[in-house]
C-alpha positions as semicolon CSV with decimal commas, in nm:
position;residue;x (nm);y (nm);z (nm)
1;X;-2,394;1,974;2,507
2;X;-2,762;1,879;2,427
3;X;-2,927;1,688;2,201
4;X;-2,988;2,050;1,982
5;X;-2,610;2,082;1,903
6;X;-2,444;2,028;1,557
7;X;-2,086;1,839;1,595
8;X;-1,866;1,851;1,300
9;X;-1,702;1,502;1,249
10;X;-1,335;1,605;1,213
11;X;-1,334;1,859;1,481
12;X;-1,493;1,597;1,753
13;X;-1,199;1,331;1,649
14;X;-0,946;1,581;1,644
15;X;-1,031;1,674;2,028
16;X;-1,058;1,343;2,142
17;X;-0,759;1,137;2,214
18;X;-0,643;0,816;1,980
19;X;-0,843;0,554;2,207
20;X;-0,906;0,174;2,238
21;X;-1,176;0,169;2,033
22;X;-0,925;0,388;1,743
23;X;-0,670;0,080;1,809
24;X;-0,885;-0,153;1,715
25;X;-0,945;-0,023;1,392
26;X;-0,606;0,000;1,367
27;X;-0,530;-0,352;1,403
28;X;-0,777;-0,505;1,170
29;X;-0,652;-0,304;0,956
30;X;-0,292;-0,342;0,993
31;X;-0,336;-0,707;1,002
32;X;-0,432;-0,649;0,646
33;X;-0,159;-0,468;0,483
34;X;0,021;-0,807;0,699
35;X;-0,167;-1,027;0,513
36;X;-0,097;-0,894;0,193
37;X;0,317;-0,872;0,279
38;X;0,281;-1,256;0,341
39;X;0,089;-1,342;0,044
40;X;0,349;-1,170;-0,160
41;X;0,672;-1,338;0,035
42;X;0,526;-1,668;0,014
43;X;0,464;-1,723;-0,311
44;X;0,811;-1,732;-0,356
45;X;0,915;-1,932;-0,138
46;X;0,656;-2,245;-0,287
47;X;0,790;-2,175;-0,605
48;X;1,047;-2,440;-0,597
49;X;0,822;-2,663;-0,460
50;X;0,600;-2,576;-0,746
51;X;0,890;-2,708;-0,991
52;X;0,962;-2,984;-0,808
53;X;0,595;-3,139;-0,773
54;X;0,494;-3,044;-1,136
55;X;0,764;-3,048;-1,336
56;X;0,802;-2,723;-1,434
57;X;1,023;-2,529;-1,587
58;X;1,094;-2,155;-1,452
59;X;0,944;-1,987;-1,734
60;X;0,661;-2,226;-1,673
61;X;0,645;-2,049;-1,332
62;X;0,619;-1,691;-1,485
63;X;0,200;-1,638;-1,520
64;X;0,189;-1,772;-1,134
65;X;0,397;-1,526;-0,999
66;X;0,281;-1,175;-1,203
67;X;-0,111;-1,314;-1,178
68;X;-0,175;-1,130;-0,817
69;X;0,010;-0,817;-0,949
70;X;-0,247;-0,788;-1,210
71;X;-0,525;-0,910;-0,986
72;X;-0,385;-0,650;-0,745
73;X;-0,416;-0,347;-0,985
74;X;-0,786;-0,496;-1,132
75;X;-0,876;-0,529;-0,725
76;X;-0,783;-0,144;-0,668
77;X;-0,858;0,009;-0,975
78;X;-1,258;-0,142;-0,927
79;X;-1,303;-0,092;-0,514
80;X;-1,217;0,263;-0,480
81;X;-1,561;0,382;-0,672
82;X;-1,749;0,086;-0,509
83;X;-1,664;0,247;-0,179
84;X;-1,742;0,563;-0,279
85;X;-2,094;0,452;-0,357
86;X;-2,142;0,163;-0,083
87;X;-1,963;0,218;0,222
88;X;-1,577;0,118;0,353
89;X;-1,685;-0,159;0,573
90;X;-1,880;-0,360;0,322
91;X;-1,597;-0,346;0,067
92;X;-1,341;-0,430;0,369
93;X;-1,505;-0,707;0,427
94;X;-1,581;-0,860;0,108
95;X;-1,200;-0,858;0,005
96;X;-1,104;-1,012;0,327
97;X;-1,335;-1,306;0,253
98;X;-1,267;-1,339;-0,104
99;X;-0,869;-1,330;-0,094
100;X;-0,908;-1,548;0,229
101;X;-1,156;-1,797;-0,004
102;X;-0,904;-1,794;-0,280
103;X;-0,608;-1,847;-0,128
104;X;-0,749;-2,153;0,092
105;X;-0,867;-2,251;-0,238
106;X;-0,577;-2,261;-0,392
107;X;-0,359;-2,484;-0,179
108;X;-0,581;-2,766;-0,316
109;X;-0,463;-2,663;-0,679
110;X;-0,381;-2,936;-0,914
111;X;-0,258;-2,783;-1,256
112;X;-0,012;-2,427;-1,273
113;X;-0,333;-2,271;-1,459
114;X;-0,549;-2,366;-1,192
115;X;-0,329;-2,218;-0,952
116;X;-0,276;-1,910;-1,150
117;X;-0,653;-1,791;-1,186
118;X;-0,704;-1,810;-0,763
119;X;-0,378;-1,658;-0,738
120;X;-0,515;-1,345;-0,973
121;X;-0,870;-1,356;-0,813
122;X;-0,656;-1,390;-0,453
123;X;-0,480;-1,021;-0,584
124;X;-0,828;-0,885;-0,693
125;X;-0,923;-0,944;-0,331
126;X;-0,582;-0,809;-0,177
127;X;-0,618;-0,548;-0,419
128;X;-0,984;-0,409;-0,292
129;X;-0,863;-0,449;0,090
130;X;-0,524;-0,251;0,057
131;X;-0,633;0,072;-0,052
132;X;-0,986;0,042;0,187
133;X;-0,773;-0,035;0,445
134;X;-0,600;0,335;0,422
135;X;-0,935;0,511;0,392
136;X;-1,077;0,366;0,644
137;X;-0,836;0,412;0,868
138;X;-0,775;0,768;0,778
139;X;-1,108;0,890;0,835
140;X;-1,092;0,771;1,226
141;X;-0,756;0,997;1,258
142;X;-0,732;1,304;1,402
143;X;-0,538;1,551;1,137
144;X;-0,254;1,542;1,412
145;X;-0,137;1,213;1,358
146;X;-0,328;1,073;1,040
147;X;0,061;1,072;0,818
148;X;0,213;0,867;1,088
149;X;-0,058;0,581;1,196
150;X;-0,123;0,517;0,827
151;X;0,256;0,485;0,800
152;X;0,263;0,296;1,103
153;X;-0,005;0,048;0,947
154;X;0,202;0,019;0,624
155;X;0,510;-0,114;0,805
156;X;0,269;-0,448;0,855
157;X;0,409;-0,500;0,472
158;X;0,768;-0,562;0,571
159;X;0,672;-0,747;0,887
160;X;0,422;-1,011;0,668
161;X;0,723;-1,067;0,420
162;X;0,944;-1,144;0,680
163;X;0,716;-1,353;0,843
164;X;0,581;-1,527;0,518
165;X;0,952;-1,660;0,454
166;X;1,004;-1,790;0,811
167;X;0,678;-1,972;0,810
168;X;0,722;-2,096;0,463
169;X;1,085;-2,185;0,533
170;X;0,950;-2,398;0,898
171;X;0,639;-2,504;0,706
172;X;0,724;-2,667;0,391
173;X;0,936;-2,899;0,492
174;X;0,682;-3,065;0,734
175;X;0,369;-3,006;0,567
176;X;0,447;-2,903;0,252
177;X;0,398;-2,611;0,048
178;X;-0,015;-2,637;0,006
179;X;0,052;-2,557;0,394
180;X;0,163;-2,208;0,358
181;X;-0,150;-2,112;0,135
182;X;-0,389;-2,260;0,397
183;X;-0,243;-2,086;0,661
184;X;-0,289;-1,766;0,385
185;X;-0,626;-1,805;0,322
186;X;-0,767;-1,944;0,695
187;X;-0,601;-1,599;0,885
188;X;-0,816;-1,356;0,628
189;X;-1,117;-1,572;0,782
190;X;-1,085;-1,552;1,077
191;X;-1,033;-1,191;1,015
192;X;-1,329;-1,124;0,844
193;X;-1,501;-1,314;1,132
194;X;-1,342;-1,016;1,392
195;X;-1,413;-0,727;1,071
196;X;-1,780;-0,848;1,054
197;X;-1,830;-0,795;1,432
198;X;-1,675;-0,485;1,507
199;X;-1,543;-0,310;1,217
200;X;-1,787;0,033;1,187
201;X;-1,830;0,235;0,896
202;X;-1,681;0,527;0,830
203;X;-1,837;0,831;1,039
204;X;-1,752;1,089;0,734
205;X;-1,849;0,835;0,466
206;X;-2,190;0,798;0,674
207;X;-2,206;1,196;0,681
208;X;-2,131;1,262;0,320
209;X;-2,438;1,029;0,223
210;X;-2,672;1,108;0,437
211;X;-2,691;0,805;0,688
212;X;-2,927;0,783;0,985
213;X;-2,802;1,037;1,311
214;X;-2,875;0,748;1,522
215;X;-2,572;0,515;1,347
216;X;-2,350;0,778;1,324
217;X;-2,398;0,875;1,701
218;X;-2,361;0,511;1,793
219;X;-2,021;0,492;1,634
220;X;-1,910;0,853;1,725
221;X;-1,987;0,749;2,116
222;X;-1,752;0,445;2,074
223;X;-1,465;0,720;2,064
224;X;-1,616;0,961;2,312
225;X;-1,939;0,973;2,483
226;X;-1,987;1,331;2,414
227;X;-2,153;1,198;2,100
228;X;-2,449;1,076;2,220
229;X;-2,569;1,387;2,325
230;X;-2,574;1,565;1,997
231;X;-2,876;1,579;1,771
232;X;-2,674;1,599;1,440
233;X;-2,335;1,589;1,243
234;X;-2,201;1,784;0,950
235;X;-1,868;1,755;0,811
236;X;-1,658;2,060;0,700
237;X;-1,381;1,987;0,442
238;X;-1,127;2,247;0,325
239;X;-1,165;2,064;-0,056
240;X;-1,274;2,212;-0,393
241;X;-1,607;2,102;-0,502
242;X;-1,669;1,914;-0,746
243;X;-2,006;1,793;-0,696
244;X;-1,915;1,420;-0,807
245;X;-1,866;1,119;-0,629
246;X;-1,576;0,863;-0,728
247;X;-1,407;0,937;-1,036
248;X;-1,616;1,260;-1,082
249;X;-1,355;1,408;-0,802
250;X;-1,080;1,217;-0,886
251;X;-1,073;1,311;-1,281
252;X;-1,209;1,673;-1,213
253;X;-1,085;1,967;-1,304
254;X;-0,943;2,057;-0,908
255;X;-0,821;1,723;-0,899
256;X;-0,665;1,572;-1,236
257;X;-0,307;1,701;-1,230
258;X;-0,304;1,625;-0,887
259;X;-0,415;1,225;-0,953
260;X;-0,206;1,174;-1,253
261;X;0,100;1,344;-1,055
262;X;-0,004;1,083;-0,740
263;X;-0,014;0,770;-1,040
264;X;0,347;0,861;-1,175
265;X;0,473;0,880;-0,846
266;X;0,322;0,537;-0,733
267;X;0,376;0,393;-1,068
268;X;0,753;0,488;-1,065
269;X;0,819;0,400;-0,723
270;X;0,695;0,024;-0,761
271;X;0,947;0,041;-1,096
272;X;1,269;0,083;-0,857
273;X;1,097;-0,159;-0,563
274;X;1,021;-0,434;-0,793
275;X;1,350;-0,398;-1,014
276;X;1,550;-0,406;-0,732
277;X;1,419;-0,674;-0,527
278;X;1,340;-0,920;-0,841
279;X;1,677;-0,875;-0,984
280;X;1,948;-0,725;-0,699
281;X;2,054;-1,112;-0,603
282;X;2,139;-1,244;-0,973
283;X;2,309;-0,824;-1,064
284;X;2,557;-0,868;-0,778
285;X;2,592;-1,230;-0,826
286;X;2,712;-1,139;-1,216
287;X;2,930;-0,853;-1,063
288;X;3,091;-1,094;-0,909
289;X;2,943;-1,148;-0,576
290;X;2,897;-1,512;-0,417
291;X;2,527;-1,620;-0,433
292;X;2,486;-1,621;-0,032
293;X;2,671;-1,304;-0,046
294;X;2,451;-1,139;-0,298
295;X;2,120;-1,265;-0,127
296;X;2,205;-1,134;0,194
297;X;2,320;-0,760;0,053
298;X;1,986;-0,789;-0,138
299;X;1,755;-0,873;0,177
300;X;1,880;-0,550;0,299
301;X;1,666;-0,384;0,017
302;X;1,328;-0,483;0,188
303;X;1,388;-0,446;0,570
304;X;1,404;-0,039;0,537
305;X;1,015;0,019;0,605
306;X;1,041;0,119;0,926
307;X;1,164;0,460;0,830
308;X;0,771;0,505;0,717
309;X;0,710;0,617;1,108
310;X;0,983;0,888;1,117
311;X;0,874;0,986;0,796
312;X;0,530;0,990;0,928
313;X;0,540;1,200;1,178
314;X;0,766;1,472;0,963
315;X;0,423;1,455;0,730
316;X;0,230;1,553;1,048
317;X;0,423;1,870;1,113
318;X;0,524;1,991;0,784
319;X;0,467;1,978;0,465
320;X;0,384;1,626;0,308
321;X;0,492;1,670;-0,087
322;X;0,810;1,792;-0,033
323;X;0,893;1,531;0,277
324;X;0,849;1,228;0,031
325;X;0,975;1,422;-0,287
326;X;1,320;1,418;-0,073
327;X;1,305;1,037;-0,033
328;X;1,250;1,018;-0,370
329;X;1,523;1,231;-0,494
330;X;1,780;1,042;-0,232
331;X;1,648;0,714;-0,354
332;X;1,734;0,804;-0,707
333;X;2,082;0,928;-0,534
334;X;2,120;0,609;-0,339
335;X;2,013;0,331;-0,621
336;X;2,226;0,511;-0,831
337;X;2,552;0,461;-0,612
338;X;2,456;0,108;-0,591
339;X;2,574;0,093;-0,965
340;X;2,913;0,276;-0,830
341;X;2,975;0,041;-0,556
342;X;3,006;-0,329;-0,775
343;X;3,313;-0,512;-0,615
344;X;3,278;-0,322;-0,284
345;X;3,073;-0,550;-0,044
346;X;3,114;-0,317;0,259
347;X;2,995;-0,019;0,077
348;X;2,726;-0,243;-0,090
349;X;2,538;-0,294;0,247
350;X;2,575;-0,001;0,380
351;X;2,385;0,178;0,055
352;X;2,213;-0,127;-0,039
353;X;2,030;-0,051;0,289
354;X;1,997;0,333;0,275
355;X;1,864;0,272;-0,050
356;X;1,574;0,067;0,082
357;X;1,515;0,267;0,398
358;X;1,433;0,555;0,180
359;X;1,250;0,357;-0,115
360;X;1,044;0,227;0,178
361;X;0,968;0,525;0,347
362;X;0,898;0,707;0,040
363;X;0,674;0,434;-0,150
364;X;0,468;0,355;0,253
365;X;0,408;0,718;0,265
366;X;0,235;0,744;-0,087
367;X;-0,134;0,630;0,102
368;X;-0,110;0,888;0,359
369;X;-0,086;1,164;0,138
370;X;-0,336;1,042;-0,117
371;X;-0,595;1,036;0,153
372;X;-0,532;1,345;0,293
373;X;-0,561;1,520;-0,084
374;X;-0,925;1,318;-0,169
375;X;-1,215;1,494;0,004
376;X;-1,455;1,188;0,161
377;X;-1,637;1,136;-0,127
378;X;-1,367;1,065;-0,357
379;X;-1,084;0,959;-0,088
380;X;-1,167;0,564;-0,131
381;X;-1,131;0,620;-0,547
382;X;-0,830;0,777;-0,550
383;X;-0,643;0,582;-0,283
384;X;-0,764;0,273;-0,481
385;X;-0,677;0,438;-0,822
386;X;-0,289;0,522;-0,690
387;X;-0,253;0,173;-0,582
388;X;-0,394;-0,003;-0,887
389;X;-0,205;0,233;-1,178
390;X;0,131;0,169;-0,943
391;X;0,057;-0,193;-0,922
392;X;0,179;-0,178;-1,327
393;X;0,511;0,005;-1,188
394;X;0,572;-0,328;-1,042
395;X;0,527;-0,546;-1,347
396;X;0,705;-0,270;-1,516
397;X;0,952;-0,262;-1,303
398;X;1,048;-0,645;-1,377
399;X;1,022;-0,615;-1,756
400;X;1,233;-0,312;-1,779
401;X;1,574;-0,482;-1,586
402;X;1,509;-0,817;-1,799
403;X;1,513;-0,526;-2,133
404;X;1,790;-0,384;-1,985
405;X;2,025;-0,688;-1,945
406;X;1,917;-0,838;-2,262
407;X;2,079;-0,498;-2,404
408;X;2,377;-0,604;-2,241
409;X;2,394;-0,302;-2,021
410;X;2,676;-0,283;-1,732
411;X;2,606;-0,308;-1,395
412;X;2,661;0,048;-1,362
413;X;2,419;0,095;-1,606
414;X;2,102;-0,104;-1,507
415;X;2,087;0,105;-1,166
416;X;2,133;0,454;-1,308
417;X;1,835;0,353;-1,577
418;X;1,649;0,251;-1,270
419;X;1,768;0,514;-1,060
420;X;1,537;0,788;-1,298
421;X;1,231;0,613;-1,177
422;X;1,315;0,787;-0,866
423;X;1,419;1,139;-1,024
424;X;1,061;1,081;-1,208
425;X;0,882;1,034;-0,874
426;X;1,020;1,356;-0,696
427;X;0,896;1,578;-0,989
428;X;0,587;1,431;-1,008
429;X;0,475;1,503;-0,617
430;X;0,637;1,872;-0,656
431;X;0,446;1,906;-0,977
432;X;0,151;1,830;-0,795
433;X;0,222;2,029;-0,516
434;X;0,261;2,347;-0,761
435;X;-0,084;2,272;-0,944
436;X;-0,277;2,235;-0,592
437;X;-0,123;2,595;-0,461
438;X;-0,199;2,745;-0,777
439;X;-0,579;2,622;-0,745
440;X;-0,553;2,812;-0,415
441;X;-0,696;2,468;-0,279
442;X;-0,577;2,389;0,145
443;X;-0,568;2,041;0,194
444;X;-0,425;1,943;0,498
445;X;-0,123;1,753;0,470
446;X;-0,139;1,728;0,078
447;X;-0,080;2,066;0,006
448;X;0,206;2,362;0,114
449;X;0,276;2,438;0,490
């Protein structure tokens, strides 16, 4: 190779093997979606705390605990064009330092409104790090493998839950509960210190606009030294043009079934997730489960994310929509038996658990197909854009069960309702998977092998 030759980004990462300098990526950015598991598990767990030190009431607590939901959706919903337009590693690391900032920043919160506006700006920064995270990380895969390290990454979201109740549950009793948000906010700052050092930017973001060879090389010869003999890059993506950047691809003509189809999907997902783990304990307690009993069938729900790795590397080799349509439509299946099984605690666990392996697997595996539909210059938009319109599936999620039992409906009952999310969800991604074949677009794993 000389310094002549013209390497094509995609097809240089795709020959090289997933190295050290891959892996590192990899971890900064798992160590986000880790963060944001633990930001979400803890703020439970100070909640009593909360009521305890203040005064409260539980309704009282009710702004505190949906404010990072909505900062979450505001967070995704404005980073995805931002990186589009200025780069993944800038936006990366401005959300680490801001929801680091804000969450240190609240543990030294004196009033419940106080604590509510950091929590919501400590969501917009979670919010703008989540979906970055993905992109970044799935423009530094080869095609072989992208479905199953971005899964891989996502199961950092079970594994910061867990760990956010140990720590809370070890921590609050010696230090109290302002110790759980330090340790929150000081991690993403030490992070950033580690993201501002090594973290690149993306090689195809840095093609698509038109960066200098010279940085592009640099970072390409991190992964192989090949790179630094070539005297330029192109990138060739098998996408529909669009011309736009941003929300011009995501909202264009190619594109728009396909993004509303991914937003349903999302949306309804985070319906059954958040129904199911905000209400499961006090259902099967009023069925007629012990409280113990019915928290430990419910923890069941959460701990099914590592099926996102299987169903990872079944995205790699076949077809993507109709891989997480399935664990969709035997989610809907498996919430729905939930309803069936009231008074049965053996059968309980047992589908209490299926039910979250393949809620988990399904709802983890969302990011890896959204990236792989976006061409680069509208991947970081509609990654962000999925996450922020599902972030509402969550809040609706909680509203709709609270409807639901305030119209007196039977156990039964509540989990079929919330068992259609899941129905909804399947024919959304096969929709979408019908519109992109009739466009006669090939995306990779997004579209029909």
């Amino acid at each position: 190779m000389n310094r002549q030759s013209v390497i094509d980004i995609q097809s240089f990462i795709n020959e090289q093997p997933f190295g050290g300098f891959q892996w590192l990526i990899f971890f900064m950015c798992f160590v986000i979606v880790l963060l944001d598991g633990f930001d979400t598990a803890a703020i439970g767990f100070i909640a009593p705390s909360l009521l305890n030190e203040w005064h409260l009431t539980k309704p009282d607590l009710a702004p505190v605990l949906s404010a990072a939901l909505f900062g979450l959706a505001c967070g995704a919903l404005g980073s995805g064009p931002l990186s589009d337009r200025l780069g993944r590693r800038l936006l990366l690391l401005g959300a680490v330092v801001l929801f680091g900032v804000a969450c240190l920043a609240s543990a030294f919160s004196s009033s419940v409104g106080e604590l509510t506006v950091l929590r919501f700006i400590t969501g917009v920064g979670l919010g703008a790090a989540m979906p970055n995270a993905v992109t970044m990380m799935g423009e530094f895969c080869p095609d072989r493998r992208r479905a199953t390290t971005i899964n891989l990454m996502f199961c950092g979201f079970p594994l910061g839950a867990a760990c956010g109740g140990f720590l809370a549950a070890w921590l609050i009793p010696h230090f109290g509960w302002r110790s759980v948000l330090m340790l929150g906010g000081a991690t993403p700052l030490l992070l950033g210190i580690l993201v501002l050092a090594k973290m690149p930017e993306s090689v195809r973001f840095m093609v698509a606009n038109g960066r200098p060879v010279e940085r592009i090389r640099a970072t390409l010869s991190r992964i192989s030294r090949d790179a630094a003999n070539a005297g330029s890059f192109a990138m060739t993506e098998t996408a529909l043009q669009t011309g736009g950047k941003g929300l011009g691809v995501v909202l264009s003509g190619p594109y728009i079934v396909g993004s509303v189809m991914l937003w349903i999907a999302y949306f309804m997902g985070l319906v059954i997730f958040y129904a199911s783990i905000n209400w499961m304990p006090l259902l099967l307690k009023d069925a007629g489960l012990s409280p113990r009993t019915a928290t430990l069938i419910s923890a069941l729900f959460p701990l099914g994310g590592i099926g996102a790795v299987l169903s990872g590397v079944l995205m790699d080799r076949f077809n993507a929509n109709r891989i997480i349509a399935a664990c969709y439509a035997l989610t809907a299946v498996s919430v729905y038996c939930i309803g069936q099984a009231a008074g049965n605690v053996g059968a309980l666990v047992v589908i209490v658990f299926l039910a979250g392996v393949l809620m988990n697997t399904a709802q983890s595996s969302m990011p890896a197909l959204a990236a792989a539909f976006y061409p680069t210059e509208g991947r970081g938009t509609g990654v962000a854009w999925m996450l922020g319109v599902g972030r509402f599936g969550g809040i609706a999620g909680s509203f709709l069960v609270a409807e639901l039992t305030r119209r007196h409906f039977t156990f039964s009952g509540v989990f079929a309702t919330i068992a259609v999310a899941g129905v909804l969800s399947c024919a959304a991604l096969l929709i979408m998977r019908t519109a992109r074949r009739n466009t006669g677009a090939a995306l990779g794993i997004g579209t029909g092998r």
